[in-house]
N, C-alpha and C positions, 0 to 999 in steps of 0.2 A: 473400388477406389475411384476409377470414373465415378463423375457429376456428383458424388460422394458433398462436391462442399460449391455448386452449380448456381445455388441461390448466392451465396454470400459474392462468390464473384460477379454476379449479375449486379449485386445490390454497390458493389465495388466499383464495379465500371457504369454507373448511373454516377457517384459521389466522386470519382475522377474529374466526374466533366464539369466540376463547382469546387473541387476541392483546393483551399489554401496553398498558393504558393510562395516561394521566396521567402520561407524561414529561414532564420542564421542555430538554432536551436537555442539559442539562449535563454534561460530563464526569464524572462523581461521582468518581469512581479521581484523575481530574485527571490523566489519561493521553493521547497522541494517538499512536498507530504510523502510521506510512509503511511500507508494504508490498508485496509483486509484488499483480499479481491472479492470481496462479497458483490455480486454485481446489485443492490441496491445504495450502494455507495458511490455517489459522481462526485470526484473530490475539487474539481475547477467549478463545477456549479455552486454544491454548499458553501463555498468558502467566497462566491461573487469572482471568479477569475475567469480568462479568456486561452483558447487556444495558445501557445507561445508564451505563458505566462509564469509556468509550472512547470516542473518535476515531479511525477508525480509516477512512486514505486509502488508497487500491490504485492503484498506476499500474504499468505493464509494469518490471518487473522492480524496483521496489522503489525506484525513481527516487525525489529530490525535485523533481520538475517544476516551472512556474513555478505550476502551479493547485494544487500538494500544498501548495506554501509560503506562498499564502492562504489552505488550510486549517489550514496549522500557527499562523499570524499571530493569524488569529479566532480558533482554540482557545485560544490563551494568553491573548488579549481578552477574549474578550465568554465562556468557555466552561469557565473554571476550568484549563487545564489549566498542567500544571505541571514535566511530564517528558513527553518527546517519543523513541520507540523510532524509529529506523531500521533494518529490516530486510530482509538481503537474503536469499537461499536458495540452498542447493545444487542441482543440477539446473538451473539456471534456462535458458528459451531463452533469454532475454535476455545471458547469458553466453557462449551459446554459438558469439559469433561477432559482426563488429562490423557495421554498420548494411547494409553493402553486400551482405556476406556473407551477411545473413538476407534483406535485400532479395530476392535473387541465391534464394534458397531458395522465396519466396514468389511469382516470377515462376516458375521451376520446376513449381511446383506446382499451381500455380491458372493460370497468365496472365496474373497484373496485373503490373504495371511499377508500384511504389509512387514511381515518381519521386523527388523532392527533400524524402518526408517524411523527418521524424528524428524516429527512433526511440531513438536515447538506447542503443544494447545497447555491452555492451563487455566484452571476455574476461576482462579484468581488475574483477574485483567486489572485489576488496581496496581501492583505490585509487579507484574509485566511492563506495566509502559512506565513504571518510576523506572524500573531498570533499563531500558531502553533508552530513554530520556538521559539516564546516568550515562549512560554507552557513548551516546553521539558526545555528550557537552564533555565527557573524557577524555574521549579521543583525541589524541597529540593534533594529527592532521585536520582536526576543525575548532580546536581551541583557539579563543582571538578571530575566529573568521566568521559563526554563525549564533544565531542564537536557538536556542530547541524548544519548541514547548509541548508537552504532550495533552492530547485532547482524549474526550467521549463523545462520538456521535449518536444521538439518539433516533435511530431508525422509524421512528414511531411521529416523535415529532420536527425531527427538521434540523433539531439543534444543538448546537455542538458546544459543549463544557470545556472548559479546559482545568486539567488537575494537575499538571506539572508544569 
């Protein structure tokens, strides 16, 4: 468990001694994205934003989860935000096959049997982010307060569609 994670705090106490002070956390942009955690995904960059501008959630594949949808709740609350991106990606695992099916991948591959988690994937990413899209713009507690619109990022080139 020692030095186990030695680089990153190294590389942590370098980026202390530069790093931004005197945020209020505010949204300033008045923005919150939903996005995969896929790490080729930088959602303040693609989208031209700056530190302190965004909200910005990551769940497996771009999900509105039931925790992304308290983050979306607060941000419109208590955090300025005012327009809310949902975005999904091309390439995604998450896409690539439905919960069983990656389950089925992951005991493969490793040996764990993930059981009866849900994981949320589904082959169909069209039909996900309409309903996601439905979720938030639903929702009691952000109707009147935000507008949603659900996007594709395209991994490959840069750029982002929006279909909802």
């Amino acid at each position: 468990m020692t030095g186990d994670f030695d680089d990153l705090l190294a590389a942590n106490a370098r980026y202390a001694t530069q790093a931004p002070r005197e945020f209020d956390g505010i949204a300033h942009a008045g923005i919150a994205v939903v996005t995969c955690m896929d790490s080729r995904l930088q959602p303040l960059e693609m989208l031209g934003l700056f530190l302190g501008e965004a909200k910005i959630l990551r769940t497996p594949g771009g999900r509105v989860t039931p925790n992304a949808l308290v983050g979306c709740v607060l941000g419109a609350h208590l955090l300025q935000v005012d327009r809310i991106l949902v975005i999904a990606h091309t390439r995604c695992a998450m896409a690539s096959g439905s919960d069983v099916e990656i389950k089925q991948r992951v005991l493969d591959t490793t040996g764990t049997d993930l059981g009866d988690l849900i994981l949320g994937a589904t082959v169909d990413q069209e039909t996900a982010l309409r309903e996601d899209v439905a979720l938030l713009r639903g929702h009691p507690a952000l109707q009147g307060r935000v507008t949603v619109g659900g996007f594709v990022y395209d991994v490959d080139s840069g750029l982002l569609t929006q279909l909802v």
